[in-house]
MDAnalysis code that builds the backbone (N, CA, C; Angstrom):
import MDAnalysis as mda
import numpy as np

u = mda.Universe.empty(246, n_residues=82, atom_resindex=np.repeat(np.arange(82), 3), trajectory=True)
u.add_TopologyAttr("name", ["N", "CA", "C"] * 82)
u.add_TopologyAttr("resid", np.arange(1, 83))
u.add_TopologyAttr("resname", ["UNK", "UNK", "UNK", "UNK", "UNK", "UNK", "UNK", "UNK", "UNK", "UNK", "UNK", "UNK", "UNK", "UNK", "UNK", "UNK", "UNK", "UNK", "UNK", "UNK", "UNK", "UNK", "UNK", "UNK", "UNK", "UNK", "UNK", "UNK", "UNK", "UNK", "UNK", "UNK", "UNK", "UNK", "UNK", "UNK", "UNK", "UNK", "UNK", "UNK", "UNK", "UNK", "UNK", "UNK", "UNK", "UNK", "UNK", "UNK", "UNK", "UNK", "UNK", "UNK", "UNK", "UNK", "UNK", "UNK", "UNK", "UNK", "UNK", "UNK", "UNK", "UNK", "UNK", "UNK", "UNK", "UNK", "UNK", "UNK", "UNK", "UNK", "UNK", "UNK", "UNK", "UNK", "UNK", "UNK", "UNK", "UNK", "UNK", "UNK", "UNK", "UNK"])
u.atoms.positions = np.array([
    [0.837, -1.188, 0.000],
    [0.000, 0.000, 0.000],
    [0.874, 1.241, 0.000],
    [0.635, 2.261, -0.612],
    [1.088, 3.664, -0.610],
    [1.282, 4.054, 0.279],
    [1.841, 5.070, 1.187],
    [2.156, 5.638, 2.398],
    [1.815, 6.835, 1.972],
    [1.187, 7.335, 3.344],
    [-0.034, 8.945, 3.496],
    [-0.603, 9.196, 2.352],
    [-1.806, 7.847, 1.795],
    [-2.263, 8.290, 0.807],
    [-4.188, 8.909, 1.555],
    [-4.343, 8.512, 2.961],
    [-5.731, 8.973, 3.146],
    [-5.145, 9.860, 3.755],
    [-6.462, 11.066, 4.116],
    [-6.351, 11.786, 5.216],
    [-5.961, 11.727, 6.714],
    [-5.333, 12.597, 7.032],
    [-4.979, 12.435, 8.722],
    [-5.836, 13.238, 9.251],
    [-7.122, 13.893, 9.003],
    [-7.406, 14.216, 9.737],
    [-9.296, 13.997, 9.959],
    [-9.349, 12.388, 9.533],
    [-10.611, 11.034, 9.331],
    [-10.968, 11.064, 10.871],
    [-12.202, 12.006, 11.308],
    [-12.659, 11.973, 12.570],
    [-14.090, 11.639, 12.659],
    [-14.886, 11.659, 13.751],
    [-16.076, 12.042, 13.920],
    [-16.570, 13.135, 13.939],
    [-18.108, 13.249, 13.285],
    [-18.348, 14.472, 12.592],
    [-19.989, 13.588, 12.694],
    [-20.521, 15.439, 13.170],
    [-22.133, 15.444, 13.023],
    [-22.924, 15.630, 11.706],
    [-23.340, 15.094, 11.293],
    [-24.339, 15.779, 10.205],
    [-25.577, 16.026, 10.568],
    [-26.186, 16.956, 10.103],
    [-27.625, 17.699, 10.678],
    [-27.947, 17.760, 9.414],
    [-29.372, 17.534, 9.492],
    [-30.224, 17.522, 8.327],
    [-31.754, 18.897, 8.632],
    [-31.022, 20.099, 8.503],
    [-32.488, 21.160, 8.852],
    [-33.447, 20.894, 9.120],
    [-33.744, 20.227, 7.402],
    [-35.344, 20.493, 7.223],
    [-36.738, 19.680, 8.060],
    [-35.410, 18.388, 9.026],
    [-36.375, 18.029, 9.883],
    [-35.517, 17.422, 10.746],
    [-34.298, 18.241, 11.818],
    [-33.260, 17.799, 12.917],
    [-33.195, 16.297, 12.790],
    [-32.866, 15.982, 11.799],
    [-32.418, 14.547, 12.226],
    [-30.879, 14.718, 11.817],
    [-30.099, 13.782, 12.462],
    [-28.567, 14.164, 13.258],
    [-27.794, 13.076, 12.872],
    [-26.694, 12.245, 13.192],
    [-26.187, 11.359, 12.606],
    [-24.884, 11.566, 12.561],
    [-24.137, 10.157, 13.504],
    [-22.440, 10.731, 13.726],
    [-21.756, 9.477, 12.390],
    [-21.002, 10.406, 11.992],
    [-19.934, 9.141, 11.419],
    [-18.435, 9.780, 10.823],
    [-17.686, 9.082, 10.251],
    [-16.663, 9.589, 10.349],
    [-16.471, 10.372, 8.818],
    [-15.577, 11.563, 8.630],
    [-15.406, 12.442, 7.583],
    [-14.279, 13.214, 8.540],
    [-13.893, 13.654, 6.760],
    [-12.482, 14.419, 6.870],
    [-12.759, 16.097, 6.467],
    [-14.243, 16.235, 6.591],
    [-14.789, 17.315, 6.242],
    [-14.312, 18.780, 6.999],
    [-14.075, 19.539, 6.970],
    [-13.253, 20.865, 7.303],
    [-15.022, 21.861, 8.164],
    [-15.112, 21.697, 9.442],
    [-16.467, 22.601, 9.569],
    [-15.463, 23.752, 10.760],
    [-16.473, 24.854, 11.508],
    [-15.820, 25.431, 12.106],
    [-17.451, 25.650, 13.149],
    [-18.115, 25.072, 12.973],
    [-19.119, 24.692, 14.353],
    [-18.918, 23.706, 15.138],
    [-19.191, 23.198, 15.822],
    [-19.446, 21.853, 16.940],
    [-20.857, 22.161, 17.370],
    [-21.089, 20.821, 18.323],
    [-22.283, 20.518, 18.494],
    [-22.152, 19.090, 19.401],
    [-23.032, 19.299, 20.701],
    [-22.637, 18.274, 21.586],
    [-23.981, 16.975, 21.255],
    [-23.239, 15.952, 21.158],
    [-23.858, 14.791, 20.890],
    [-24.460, 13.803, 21.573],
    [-25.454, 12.987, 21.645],
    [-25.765, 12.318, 23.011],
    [-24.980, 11.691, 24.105],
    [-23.758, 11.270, 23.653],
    [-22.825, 10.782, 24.594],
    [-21.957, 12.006, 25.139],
    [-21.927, 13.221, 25.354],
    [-21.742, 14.179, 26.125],
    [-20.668, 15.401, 25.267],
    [-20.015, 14.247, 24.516],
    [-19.160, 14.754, 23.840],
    [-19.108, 15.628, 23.000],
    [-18.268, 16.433, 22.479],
    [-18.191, 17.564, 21.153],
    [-17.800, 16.976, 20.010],
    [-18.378, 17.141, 18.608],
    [-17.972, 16.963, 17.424],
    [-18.797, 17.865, 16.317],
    [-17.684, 18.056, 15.302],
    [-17.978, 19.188, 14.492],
    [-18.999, 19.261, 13.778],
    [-19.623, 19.916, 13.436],
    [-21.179, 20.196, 12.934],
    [-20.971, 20.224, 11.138],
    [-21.736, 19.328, 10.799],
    [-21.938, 19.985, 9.237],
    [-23.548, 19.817, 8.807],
    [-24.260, 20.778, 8.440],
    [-25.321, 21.213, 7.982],
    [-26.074, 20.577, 6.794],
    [-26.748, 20.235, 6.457],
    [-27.398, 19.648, 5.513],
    [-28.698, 20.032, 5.042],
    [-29.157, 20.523, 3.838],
    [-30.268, 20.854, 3.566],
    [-31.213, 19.201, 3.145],
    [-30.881, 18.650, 2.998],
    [-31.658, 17.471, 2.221],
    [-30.744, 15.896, 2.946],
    [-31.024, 15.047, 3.337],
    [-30.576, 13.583, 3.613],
    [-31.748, 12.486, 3.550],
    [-31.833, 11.535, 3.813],
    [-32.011, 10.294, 3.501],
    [-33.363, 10.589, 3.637],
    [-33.144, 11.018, 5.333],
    [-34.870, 11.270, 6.090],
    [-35.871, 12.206, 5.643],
    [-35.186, 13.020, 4.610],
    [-36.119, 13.935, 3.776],
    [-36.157, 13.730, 2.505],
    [-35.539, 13.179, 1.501],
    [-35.318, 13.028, 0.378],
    [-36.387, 12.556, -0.189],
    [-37.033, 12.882, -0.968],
    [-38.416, 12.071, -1.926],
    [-38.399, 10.443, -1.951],
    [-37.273, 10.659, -2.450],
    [-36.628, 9.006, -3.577],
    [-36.631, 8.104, -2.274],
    [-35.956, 8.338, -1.129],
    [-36.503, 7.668, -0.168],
    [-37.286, 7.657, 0.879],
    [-37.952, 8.376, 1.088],
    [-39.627, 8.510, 2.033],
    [-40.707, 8.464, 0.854],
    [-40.686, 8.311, -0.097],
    [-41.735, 7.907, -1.293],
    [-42.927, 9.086, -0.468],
    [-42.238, 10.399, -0.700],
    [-43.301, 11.488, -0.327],
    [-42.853, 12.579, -1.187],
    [-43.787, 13.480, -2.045],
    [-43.517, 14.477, -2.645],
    [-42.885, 15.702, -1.847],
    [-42.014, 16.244, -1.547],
    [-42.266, 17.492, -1.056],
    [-41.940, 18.828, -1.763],
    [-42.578, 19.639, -1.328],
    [-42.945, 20.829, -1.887],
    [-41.107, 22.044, -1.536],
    [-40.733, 21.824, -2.684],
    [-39.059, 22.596, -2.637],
    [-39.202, 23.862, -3.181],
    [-38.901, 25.557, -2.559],
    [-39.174, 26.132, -3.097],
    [-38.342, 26.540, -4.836],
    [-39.207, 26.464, -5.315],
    [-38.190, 26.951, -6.810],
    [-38.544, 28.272, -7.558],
    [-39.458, 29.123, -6.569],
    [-39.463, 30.164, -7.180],
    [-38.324, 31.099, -7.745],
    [-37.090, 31.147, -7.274],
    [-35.800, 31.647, -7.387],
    [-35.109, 31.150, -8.766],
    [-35.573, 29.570, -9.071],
    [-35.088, 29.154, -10.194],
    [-36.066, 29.749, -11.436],
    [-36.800, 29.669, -11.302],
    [-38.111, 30.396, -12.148],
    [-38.030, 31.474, -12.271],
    [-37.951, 32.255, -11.597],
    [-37.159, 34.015, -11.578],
    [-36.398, 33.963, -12.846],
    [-35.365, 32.914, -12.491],
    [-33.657, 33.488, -13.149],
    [-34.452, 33.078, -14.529],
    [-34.861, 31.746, -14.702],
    [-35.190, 31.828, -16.201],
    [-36.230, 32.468, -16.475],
    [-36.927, 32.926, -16.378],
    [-38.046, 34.062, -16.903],
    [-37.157, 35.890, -16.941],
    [-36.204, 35.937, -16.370],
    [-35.261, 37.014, -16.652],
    [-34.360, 36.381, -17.447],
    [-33.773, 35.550, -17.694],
    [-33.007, 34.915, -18.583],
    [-33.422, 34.901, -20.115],
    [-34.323, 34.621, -20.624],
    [-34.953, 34.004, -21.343],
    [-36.203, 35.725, -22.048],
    [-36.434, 36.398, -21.077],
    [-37.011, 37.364, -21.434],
    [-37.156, 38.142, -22.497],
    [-38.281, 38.569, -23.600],
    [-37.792, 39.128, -24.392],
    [-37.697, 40.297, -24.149],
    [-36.724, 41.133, -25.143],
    [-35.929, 42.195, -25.008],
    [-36.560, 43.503, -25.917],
])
Protein backbone atom coordinates (compact mmCIF):
# COMPACT_ATOMS: atom_id res chain seq x y z
CA UNK A 1 0.00 0.00 0.00
CA UNK A 2 1.09 3.66 -0.61
CA UNK A 3 2.16 5.64 2.40
CA UNK A 4 -0.03 8.94 3.50
CA UNK A 5 -2.26 8.29 0.81
CA UNK A 6 -5.73 8.97 3.15
CA UNK A 7 -6.35 11.79 5.22
CA UNK A 8 -4.98 12.43 8.72
CA UNK A 9 -7.41 14.22 9.74
CA UNK A 10 -10.61 11.03 9.33
CA UNK A 11 -12.66 11.97 12.57
CA UNK A 12 -16.08 12.04 13.92
CA UNK A 13 -18.35 14.47 12.59
CA UNK A 14 -22.13 15.44 13.02
CA UNK A 15 -24.34 15.78 10.21
CA UNK A 16 -27.63 17.70 10.68
CA UNK A 17 -30.22 17.52 8.33
CA UNK A 18 -32.49 21.16 8.85
CA UNK A 19 -35.34 20.49 7.22
CA UNK A 20 -36.37 18.03 9.88
CA UNK A 21 -33.26 17.80 12.92
CA UNK A 22 -32.42 14.55 12.23
CA UNK A 23 -28.57 14.16 13.26
CA UNK A 24 -26.19 11.36 12.61
CA UNK A 25 -22.44 10.73 13.73
CA UNK A 26 -19.93 9.14 11.42
CA UNK A 27 -16.66 9.59 10.35
CA UNK A 28 -15.41 12.44 7.58
CA UNK A 29 -12.48 14.42 6.87
CA UNK A 30 -14.79 17.32 6.24
CA UNK A 31 -13.25 20.87 7.30
CA UNK A 32 -16.47 22.60 9.57
CA UNK A 33 -15.82 25.43 12.11
CA UNK A 34 -19.12 24.69 14.35
CA UNK A 35 -19.45 21.85 16.94
CA UNK A 36 -22.28 20.52 18.49
CA UNK A 37 -22.64 18.27 21.59
CA UNK A 38 -23.86 14.79 20.89
CA UNK A 39 -25.76 12.32 23.01
CA UNK A 40 -22.82 10.78 24.59
CA UNK A 41 -21.74 14.18 26.12
CA UNK A 42 -19.16 14.75 23.84
CA UNK A 43 -18.19 17.56 21.15
CA UNK A 44 -17.97 16.96 17.42
CA UNK A 45 -17.98 19.19 14.49
CA UNK A 46 -21.18 20.20 12.93
CA UNK A 47 -21.94 19.99 9.24
CA UNK A 48 -25.32 21.21 7.98
CA UNK A 49 -27.40 19.65 5.51
CA UNK A 50 -30.27 20.85 3.57
CA UNK A 51 -31.66 17.47 2.22
CA UNK A 52 -30.58 13.58 3.61
CA UNK A 53 -32.01 10.29 3.50
CA UNK A 54 -34.87 11.27 6.09
CA UNK A 55 -36.12 13.93 3.78
CA UNK A 56 -35.32 13.03 0.38
CA UNK A 57 -38.42 12.07 -1.93
CA UNK A 58 -36.63 9.01 -3.58
CA UNK A 59 -36.50 7.67 -0.17
CA UNK A 60 -39.63 8.51 2.03
CA UNK A 61 -41.73 7.91 -1.29
CA UNK A 62 -43.30 11.49 -0.33
CA UNK A 63 -43.52 14.48 -2.65
CA UNK A 64 -42.27 17.49 -1.06
CA UNK A 65 -42.95 20.83 -1.89
CA UNK A 66 -39.06 22.60 -2.64
CA UNK A 67 -39.17 26.13 -3.10
CA UNK A 68 -38.19 26.95 -6.81
CA UNK A 69 -39.46 30.16 -7.18
CA UNK A 70 -35.80 31.65 -7.39
CA UNK A 71 -35.09 29.15 -10.19
CA UNK A 72 -38.11 30.40 -12.15
CA UNK A 73 -37.16 34.01 -11.58
CA UNK A 74 -33.66 33.49 -13.15
CA UNK A 75 -35.19 31.83 -16.20
CA UNK A 76 -38.05 34.06 -16.90
CA UNK A 77 -35.26 37.01 -16.65
CA UNK A 78 -33.01 34.91 -18.58
CA UNK A 79 -34.95 34.00 -21.34
CA UNK A 80 -37.01 37.36 -21.43
CA UNK A 81 -37.79 39.13 -24.39
CA UNK A 82 -35.93 42.20 -25.01
Amino acid sequence: MKKDLHPTSYRPVVFKDMSNDYSFLTKSCIETKETIQWEDGNEYPLVKLEISHTSHPFYTGKMKLIDTAGRIDKFRNRYAKK
